[in-house]
LUMMIKE-193870 format. One record per residue: z, x, y of N, C-alpha, C, O in turn. Coordinates in pm, whole numbers, plus 50000, padded with zeros to 5 digits. Atoms other than C-alpha are relative to their C-alpha. Example, Ala and Ser with C-alpha at 12.3 -4.5 7.8 and 13.67 -1.06 7.14 Angstrom:
BEGIN
500005008949881507805123049550500005009050120500665019450118
499944991849881507145136749894500734992350109500904997450220
END
This chain:
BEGIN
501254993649974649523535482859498884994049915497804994749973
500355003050109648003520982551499194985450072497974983550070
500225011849931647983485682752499234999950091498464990550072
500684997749950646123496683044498785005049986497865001850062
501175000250014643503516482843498984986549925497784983949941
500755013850058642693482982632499594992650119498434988650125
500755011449897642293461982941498865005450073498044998150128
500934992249899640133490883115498914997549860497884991249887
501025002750078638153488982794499184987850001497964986049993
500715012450058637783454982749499234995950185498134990450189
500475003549896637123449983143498425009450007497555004950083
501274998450006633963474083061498954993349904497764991549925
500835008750089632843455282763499874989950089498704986450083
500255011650005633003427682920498814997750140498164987650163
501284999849878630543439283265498965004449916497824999849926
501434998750064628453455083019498844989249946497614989149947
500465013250063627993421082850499364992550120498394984950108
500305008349876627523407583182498355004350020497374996850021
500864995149897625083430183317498874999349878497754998349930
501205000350163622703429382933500154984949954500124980949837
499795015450101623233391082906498744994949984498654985149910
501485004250007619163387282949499855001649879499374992849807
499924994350132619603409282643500914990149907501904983849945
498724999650105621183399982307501075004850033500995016350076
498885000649989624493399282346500795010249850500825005349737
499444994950085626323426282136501604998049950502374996350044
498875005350056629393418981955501155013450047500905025450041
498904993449952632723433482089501245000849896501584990049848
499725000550099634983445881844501845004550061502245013350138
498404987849976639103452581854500435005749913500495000249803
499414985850086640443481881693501025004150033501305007350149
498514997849922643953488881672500285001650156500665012450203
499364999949883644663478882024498825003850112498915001250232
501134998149864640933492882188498804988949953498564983549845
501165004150031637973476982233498465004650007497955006650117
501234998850027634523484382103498574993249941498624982649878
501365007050009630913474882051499385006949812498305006449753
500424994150146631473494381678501234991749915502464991849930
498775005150091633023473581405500865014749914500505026449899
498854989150070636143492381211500654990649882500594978649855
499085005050115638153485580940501174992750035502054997250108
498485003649916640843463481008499554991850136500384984350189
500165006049819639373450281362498974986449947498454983249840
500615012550020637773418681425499344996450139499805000750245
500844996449951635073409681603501034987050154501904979150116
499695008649886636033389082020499274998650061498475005550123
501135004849848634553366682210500575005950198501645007850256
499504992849922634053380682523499284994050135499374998850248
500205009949868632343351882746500464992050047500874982249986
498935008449883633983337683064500424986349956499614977349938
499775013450031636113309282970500414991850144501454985550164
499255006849847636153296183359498854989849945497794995349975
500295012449989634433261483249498765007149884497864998849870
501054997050099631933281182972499774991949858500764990849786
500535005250140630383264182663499645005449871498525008849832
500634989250156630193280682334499014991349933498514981049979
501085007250020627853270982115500294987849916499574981749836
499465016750088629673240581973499814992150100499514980850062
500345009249930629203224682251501555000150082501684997750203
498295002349923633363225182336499945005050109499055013250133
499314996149860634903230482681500605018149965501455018849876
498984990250023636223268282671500315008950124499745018450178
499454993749876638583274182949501255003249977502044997849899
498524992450030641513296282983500934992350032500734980950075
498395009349998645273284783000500145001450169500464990250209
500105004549879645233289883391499254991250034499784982650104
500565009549934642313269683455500114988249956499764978250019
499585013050007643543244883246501234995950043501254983750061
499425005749915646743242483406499644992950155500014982450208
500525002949862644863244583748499354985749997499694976250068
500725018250020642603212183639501054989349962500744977349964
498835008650003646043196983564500624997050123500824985950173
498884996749881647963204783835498684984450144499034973650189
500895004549950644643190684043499534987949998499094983450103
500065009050019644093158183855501324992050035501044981950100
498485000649957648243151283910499784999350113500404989350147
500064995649869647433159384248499414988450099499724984050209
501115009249948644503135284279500674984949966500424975250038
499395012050035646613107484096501064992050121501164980350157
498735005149964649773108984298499064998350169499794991350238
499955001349845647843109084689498654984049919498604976450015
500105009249997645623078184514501184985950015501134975350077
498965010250039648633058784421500694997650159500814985850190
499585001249874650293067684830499164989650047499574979050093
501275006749904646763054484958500194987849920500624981150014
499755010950066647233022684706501564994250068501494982750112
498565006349908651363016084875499535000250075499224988350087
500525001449884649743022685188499814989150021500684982550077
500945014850010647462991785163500544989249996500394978850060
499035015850037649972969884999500904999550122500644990350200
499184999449894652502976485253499214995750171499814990150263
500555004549877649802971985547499444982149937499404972850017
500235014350073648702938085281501124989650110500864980850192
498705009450024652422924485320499964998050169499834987050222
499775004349868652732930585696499064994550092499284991850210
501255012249939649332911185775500174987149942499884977550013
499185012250057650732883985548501254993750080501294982250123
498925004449916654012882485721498804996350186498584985050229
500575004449876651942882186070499394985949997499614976050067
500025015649970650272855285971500484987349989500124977750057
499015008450006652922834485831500434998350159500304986750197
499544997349862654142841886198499264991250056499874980750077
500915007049956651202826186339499904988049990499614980150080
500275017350009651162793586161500944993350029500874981050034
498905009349941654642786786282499574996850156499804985750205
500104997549883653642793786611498874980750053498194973849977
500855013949970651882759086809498795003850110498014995150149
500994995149888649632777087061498754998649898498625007749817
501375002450083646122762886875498905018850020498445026149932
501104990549962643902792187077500595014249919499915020349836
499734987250100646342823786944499734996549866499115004649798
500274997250110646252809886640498194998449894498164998949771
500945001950076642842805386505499295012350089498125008850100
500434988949972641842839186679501075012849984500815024450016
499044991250118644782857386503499734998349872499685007949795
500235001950155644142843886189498505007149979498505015249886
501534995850065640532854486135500455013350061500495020849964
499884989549986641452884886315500805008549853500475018849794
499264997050154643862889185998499194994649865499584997249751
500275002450126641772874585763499005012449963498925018349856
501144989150011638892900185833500675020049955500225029949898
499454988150083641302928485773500485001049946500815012849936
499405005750123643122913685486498565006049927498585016549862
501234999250096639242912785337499945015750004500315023049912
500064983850009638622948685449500795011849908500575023149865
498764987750062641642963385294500294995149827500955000949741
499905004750138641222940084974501124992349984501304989349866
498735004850035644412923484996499574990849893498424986649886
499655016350093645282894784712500204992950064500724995050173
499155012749959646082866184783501474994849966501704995449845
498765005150055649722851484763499944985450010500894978649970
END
């Protein structure tokens, strides 16, 4: 019971703060287990602004342990479908390479010098290296 009135507390400190933030900002205080806007003996004073991407006044990042997993999880996320789209490429690289190896065996003059630039232009497009 104890647990639920602290969070109901602190979830009003913390709209009050919201809704008076034009205002000075009053200091939020915990006291064995509640929270108030009156210091006590024993309690200590909490910050009580949003850490979803907020700035204190040091200048630091201050975001909670979900949203910094979430910006993990997200960058991981963004790494591993670059790196697919990077095999992608190479793998479409290799099999425009092999094609045109194909080509220069080949003796038909007209396919080949309108295959090859056809492959060279999407070799360039896609960045391939050279081998």
């Amino acid at each position: 019971m104890k647990t639920s009135t602290a969070v109901r507390s602190l979830a009003i400190a913390a709209l009050l703060s919201i809704g008076t933030h034009a205002a000075a900002q009053q200091p939020v205080y915990r006291c064995n287990g509640t929270y108030t806007d009156q210091p006590c003996a024993g309690g200590r004073e909490v910050d009580i602004r949003p850490t979803e991407g907020a700035h204190s006044m040091s200048g630091r990042k201050k975001q909670s342990l979900e949203a910094q997993l979430r910006d993990a999880n997200r960058a991981a996320d963004q790494g591993f479908n670059k790196g697919v789209k990077q095999a992608n490429t190479a793998m479409h690289c290799q099999q425009l390479q092999k094609e045109r190896m194909r080509l220069d065996q080949t003796s038909a003059d007209t396919e080949l010098e309108g295959g090859r630039l056809e492959i060279r232009q999407q070799q360039f497009k896609l960045r391939c290296r050279r081998n």
